[in-house]
ZAMITI-372317 format. One record per residue (C-alpha): residue number from 1; residue in one letter; y, z, x. Coordinates in nm, 3 decimals. Layout:
BEGIN
SITE   i aa      yy      zz      xx
SITE NUM  a       Y       Z       X
...
This chain:
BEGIN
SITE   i aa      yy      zz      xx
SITE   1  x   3.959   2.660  -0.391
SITE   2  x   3.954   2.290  -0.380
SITE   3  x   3.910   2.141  -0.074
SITE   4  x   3.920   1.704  -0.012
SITE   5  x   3.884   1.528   0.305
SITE   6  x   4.148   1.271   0.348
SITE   7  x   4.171   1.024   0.588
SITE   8  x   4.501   0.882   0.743
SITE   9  x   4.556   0.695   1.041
SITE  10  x   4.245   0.772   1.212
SITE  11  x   4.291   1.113   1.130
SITE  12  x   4.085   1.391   0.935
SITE  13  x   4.289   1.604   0.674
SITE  14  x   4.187   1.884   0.504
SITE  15  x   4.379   1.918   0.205
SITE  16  x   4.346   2.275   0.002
SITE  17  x   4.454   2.323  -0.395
SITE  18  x   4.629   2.656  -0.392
SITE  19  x   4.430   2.861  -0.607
SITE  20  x   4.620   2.990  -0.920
SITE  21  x   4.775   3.349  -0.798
SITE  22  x   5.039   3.402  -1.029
SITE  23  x   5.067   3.592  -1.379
SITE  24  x   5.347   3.753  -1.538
SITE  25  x   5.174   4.102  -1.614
SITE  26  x   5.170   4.235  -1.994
SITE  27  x   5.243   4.577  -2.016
SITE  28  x   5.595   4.704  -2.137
SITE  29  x   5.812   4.973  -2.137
SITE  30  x   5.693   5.019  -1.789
SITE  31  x   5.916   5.321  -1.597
SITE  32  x   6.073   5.193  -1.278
SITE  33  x   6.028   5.419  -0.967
SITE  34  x   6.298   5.488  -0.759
SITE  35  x   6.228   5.447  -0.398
SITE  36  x   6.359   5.448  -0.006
SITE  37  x   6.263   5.212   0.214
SITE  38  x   6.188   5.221   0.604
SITE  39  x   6.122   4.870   0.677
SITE  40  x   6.172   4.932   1.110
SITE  41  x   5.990   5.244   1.170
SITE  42  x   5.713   5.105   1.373
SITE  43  x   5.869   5.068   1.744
SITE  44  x   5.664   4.763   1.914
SITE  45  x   5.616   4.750   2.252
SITE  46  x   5.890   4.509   2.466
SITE  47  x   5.786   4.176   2.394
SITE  48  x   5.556   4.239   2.179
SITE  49  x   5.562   4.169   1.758
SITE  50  x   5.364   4.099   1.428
SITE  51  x   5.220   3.842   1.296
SITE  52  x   5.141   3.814   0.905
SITE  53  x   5.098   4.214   0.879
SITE  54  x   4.817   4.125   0.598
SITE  55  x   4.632   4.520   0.641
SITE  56  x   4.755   4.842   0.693
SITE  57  x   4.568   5.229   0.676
SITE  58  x   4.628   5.547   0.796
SITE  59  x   4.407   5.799   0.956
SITE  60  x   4.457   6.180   0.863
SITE  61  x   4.707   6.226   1.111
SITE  62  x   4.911   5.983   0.981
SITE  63  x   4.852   5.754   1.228
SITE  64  x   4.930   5.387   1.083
SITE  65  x   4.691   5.115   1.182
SITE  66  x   4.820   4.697   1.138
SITE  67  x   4.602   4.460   1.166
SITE  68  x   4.786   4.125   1.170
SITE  69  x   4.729   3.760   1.209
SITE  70  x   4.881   3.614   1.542
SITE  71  x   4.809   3.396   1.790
SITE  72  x   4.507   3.578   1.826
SITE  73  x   4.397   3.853   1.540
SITE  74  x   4.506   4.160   1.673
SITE  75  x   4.467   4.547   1.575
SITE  76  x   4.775   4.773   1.638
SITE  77  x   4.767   5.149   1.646
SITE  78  x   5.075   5.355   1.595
SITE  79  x   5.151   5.761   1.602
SITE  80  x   5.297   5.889   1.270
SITE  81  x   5.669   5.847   1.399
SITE  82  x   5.551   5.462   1.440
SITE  83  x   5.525   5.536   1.818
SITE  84  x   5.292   5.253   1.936
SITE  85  x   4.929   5.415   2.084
SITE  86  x   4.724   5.107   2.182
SITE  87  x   4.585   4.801   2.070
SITE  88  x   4.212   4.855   1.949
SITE  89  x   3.902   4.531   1.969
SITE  90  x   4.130   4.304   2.224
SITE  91  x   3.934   3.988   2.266
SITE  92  x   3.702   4.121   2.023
SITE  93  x   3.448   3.853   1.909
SITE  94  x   3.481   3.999   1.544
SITE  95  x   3.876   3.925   1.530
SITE  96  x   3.921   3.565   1.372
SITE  97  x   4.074   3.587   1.043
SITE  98  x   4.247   3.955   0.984
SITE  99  x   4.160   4.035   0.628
SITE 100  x   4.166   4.401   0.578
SITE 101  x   4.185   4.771   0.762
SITE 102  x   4.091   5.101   0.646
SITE 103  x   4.012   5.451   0.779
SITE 104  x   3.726   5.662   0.685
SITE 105  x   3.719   6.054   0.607
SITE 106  x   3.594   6.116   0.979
SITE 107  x   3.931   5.886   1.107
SITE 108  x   3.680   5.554   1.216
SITE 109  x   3.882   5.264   1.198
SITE 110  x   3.685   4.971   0.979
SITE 111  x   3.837   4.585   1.010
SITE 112  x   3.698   4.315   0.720
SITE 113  x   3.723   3.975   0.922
SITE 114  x   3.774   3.671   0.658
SITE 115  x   3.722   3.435   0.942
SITE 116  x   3.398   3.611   1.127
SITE 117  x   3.282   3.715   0.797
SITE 118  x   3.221   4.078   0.974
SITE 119  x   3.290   4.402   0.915
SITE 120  x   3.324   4.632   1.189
SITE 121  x   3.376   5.045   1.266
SITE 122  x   3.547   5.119   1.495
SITE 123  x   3.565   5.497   1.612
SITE 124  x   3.899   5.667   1.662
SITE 125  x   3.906   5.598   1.999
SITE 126  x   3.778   5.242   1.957
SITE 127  x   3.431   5.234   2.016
SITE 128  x   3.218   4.960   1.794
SITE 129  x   2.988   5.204   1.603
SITE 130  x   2.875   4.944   1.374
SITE 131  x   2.860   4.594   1.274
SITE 132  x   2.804   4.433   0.930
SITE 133  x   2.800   4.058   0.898
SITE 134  x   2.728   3.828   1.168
SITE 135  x   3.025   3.555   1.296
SITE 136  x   2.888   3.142   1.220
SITE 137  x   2.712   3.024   1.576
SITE 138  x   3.005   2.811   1.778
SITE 139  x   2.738   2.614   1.889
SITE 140  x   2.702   2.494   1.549
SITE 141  x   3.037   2.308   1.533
SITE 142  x   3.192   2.329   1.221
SITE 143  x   2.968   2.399   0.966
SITE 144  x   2.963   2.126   0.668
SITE 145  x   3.043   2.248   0.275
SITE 146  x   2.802   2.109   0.062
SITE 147  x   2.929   2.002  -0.285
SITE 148  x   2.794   2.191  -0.549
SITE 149  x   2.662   2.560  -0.579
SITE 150  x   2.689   2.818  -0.279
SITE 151  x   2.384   2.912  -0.139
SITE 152  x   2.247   3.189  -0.254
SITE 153  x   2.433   3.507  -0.137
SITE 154  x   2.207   3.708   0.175
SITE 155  x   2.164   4.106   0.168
SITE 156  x   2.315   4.101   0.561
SITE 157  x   2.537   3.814   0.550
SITE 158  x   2.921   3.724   0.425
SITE 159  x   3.130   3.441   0.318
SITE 160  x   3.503   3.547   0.394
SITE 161  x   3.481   3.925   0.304
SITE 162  x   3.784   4.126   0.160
SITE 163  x   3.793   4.517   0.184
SITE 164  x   3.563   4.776   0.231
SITE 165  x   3.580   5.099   0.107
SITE 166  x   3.325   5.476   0.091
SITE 167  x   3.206   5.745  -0.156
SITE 168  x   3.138   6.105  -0.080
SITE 169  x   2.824   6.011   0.033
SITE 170  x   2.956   5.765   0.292
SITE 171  x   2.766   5.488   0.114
SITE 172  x   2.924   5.185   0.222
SITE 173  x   3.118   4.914  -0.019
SITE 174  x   3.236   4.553   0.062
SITE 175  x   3.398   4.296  -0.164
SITE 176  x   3.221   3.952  -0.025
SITE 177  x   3.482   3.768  -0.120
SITE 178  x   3.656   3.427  -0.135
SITE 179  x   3.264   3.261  -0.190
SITE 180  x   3.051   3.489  -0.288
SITE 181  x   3.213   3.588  -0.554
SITE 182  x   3.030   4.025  -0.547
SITE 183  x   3.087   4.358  -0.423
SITE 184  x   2.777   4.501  -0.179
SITE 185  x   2.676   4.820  -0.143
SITE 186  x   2.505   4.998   0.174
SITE 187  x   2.385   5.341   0.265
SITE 188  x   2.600   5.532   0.541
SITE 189  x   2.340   5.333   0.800
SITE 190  x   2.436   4.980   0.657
SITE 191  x   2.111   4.930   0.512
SITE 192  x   2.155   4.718   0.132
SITE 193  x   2.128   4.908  -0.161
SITE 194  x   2.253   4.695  -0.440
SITE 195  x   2.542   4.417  -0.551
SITE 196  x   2.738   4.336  -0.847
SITE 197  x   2.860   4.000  -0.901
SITE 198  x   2.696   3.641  -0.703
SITE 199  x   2.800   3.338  -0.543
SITE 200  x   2.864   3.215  -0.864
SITE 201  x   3.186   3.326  -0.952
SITE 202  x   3.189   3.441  -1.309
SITE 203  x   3.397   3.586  -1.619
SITE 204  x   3.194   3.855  -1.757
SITE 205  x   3.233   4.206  -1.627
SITE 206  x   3.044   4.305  -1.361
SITE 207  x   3.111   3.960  -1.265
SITE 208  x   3.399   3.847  -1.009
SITE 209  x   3.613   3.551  -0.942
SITE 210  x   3.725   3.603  -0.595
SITE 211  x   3.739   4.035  -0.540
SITE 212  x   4.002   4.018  -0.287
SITE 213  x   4.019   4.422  -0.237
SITE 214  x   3.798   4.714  -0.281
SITE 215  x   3.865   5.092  -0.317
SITE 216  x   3.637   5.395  -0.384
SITE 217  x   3.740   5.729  -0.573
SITE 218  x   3.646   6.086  -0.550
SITE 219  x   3.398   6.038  -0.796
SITE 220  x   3.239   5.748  -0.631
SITE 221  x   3.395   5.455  -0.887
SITE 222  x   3.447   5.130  -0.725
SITE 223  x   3.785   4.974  -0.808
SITE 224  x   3.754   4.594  -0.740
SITE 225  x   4.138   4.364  -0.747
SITE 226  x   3.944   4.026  -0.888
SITE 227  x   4.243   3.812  -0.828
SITE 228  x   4.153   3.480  -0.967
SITE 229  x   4.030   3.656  -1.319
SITE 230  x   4.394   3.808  -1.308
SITE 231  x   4.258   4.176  -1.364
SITE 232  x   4.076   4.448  -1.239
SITE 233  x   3.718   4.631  -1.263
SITE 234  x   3.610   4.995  -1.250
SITE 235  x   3.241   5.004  -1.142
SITE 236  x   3.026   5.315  -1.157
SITE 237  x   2.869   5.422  -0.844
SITE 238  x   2.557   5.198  -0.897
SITE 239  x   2.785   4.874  -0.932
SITE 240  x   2.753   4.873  -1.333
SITE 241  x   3.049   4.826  -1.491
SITE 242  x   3.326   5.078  -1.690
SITE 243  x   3.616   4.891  -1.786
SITE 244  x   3.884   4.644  -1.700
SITE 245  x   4.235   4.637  -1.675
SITE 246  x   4.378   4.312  -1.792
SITE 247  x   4.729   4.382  -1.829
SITE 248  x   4.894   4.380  -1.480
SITE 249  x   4.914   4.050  -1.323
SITE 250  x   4.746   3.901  -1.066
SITE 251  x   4.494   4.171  -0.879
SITE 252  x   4.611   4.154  -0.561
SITE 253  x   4.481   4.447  -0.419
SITE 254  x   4.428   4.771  -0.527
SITE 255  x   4.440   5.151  -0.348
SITE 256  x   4.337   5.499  -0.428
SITE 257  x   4.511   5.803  -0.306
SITE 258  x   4.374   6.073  -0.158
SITE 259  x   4.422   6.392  -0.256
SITE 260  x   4.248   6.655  -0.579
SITE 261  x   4.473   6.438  -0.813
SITE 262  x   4.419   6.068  -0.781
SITE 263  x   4.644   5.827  -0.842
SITE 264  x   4.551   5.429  -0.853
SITE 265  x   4.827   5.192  -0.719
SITE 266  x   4.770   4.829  -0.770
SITE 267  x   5.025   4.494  -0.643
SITE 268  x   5.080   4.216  -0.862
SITE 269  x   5.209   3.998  -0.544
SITE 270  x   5.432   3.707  -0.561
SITE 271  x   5.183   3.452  -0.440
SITE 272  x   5.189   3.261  -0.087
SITE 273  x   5.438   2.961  -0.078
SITE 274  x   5.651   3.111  -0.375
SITE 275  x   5.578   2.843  -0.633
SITE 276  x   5.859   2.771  -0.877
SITE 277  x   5.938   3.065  -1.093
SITE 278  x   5.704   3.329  -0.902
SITE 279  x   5.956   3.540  -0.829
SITE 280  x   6.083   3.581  -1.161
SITE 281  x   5.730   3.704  -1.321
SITE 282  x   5.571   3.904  -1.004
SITE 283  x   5.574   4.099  -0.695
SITE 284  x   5.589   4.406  -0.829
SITE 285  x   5.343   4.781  -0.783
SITE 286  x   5.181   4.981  -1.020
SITE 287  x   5.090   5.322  -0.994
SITE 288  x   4.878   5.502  -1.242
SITE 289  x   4.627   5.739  -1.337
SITE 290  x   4.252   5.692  -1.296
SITE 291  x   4.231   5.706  -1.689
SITE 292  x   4.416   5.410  -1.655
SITE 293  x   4.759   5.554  -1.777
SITE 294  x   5.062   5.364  -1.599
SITE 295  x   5.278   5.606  -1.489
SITE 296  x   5.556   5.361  -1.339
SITE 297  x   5.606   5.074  -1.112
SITE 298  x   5.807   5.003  -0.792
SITE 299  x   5.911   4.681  -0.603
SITE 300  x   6.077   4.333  -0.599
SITE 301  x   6.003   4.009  -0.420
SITE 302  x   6.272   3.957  -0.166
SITE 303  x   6.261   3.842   0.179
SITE 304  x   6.487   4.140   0.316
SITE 305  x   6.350   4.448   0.269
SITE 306  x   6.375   4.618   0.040
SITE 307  x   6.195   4.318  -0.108
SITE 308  x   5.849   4.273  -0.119
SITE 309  x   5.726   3.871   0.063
SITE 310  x   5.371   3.863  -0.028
SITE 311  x   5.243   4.211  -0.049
SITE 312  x   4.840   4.196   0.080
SITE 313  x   4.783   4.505   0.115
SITE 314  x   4.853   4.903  -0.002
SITE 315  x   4.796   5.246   0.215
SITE 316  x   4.834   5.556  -0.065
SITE 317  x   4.659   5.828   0.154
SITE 318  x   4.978   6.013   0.042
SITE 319  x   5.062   5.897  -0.357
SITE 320  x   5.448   5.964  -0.230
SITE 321  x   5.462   5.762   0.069
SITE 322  x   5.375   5.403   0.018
SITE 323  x   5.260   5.226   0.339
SITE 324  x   5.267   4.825   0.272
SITE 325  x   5.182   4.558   0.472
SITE 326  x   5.352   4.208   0.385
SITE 327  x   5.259   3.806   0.515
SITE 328  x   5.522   3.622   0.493
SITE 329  x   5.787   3.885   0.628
SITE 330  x   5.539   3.972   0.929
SITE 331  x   5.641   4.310   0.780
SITE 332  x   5.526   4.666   0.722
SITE 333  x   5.736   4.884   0.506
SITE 334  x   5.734   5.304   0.455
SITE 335  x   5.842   5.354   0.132
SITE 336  x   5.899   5.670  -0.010
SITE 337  x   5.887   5.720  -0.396
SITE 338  x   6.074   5.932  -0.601
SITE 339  x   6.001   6.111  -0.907
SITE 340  x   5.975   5.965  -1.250
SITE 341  x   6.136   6.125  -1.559
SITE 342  x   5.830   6.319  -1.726
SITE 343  x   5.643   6.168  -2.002
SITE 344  x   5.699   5.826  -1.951
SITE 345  x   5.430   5.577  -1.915
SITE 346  x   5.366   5.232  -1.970
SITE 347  x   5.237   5.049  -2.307
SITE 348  x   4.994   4.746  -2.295
């Protein structure tokens, strides 16, 4: 992202080059999934509401957890009739810039903090368990960006992480993110095990240009949405790359269900601001198999549900009941998918 410091009437601007976050994806003969929509079923306390509902998760109870961007960062907890339970981290020092939530096999509740540039577990009632990053020093002011190359990426620290995600091992994965450019890998105690990817952002695979979400299957594969490259990577469980998929848009963000039988579901958003002619070439969801195979796809931009306005990020705990949470509706939609006439898939 390009940033210049203008100055006007005494004044300091920062302006900010969108980065590019729109591609008509490839693939044909795609399936369309039919689907319902619940776009109200989370009941907010009396004066209270959402802000940019950029993450959502669920626990195994089907709890839904929202962690949105408002006047302050806040995390929401709701029962699985969308019953509201409590807020979770109010006031926390790790809340700044809501990036991503997601629930662990034991129910902890983990937040990814763009704007800390920490990553936090939470345990189901709440409880900080553990903390990964470490939020810039306010005594510092704000901190200056040097022209040229980042600084080399640290083993403990982040630049505007993205997701975070677990294998069966509870080894710990984070995509580190908008500037440095890798995915990170930890043992279940956060100690650093390995990375893929640098501060350098890069083409190649095994190399990332901005991962903005992160996944983990049952056999331990890390699925990384590298948005900028307009694609995504399958990693093996040491970081080395398998494959990529090339043919789906923009990579958004990217989630795998739970379950024996996996399926992969993956948004090619329509971008923030809707640009001229987004809406006509994106904001559409993928599902498919872990081979790859597209099985169908799902979704519309709109700004009334059941259009999609900026979907940031997926919950696929159950393959058939689509949790998504939206930015520039302030909106998190249930939506439950039909079935698909057998045998049809998608062609690159």
């Amino acid at each position: 992202m390009k940033r210049i410091l203008l100055s006007l009437a005494g004044l300091t601007l920062l302006a900010v080059s969108p980065a590019p976050a729109q591609r008509k994806a490839t693939i044909q003969n795609v399936p369309e999934i039919p689907f319902t929509s619940a776009p109200n079923f989370l009941k907010l306390p009396p004066g209270e509401y959402l802000g940019e509902a950029v993450a959502v998760a669920t626990n195994s109870k089907g709890h839904v957890f929202v962690f949105h961007r408002s006047a302050n960062n806040r995390l929401f907890e709701f029962d699985q009739t969308g019953k509201f339970v409590k807020e979770i981290g109010s006031g926390f020092l790790g809340f700044e810039f809501a990036h991503s939530v997601r629930v662990d096999k034991d129910d902890n509740i983990w937040t990814v903090d763009e704007g800390s540039n920490m990553v936090t577990k939470f345990s189901p009632e709440g409880r900080v368990l553990m903390v990964l990053g470490r939020r810039p020093l306010a005594v510092l002011g704000v901190l200056p960006v040097p022209p040229g190359p980042s600084k080399p990426a640290q083993k403990y620290e982040f630049c505007r992480p993205t997701d975070v995600g677990w294998d069966p091992q509870g080894n710990i994965f984070i995509s580190d993110g908008y500037c440095n450019n890798r995915v990170v890998k930890y043992d279940k105690d956060g100690r650093f095990l390995a990375q893929a990817g640098s501060e350098k952002a890069g083409k190649g695979l095994g190399e990332f240009n901005l991962p903005h979400g992160l996944q983990v299957d049952g056999k331990g594969n890390v699925w990384v949405a590298d948005r900028t490259n307009n694609r995504y990577q399958v990693l093996d469980n040491n970081l080395k790359p398998i494959r990529e998929i090339t043919n789906l848009g923009v990579g958004w963000t990217v989630c795998v269900s739970g379950g024996a039988h996996q399926y992969a579901f993956f948004s090619n958003s329509n971008p923030n601001g809707n640009m001229p002619g987004t809406w006509d070439i994106t904001g559409e969801i993928y599902k498919a198999e872990l081979d790859g195979t597209v099985l169908g796809k799902f979704g519309h931009p709109g700004k009334m549900a059941p259009g999609f306005q900026v979907v940031h990020m997926i919950d696929c705990r159950n393959p058939n009941e689509i949790i998504v949470g939206e930015i520039e509706s302030w909106r998190v939609q249930k939506l439950i998918l039909k079935p698909v006439a057998a045998g049809a898939a998608g062609t690159r």
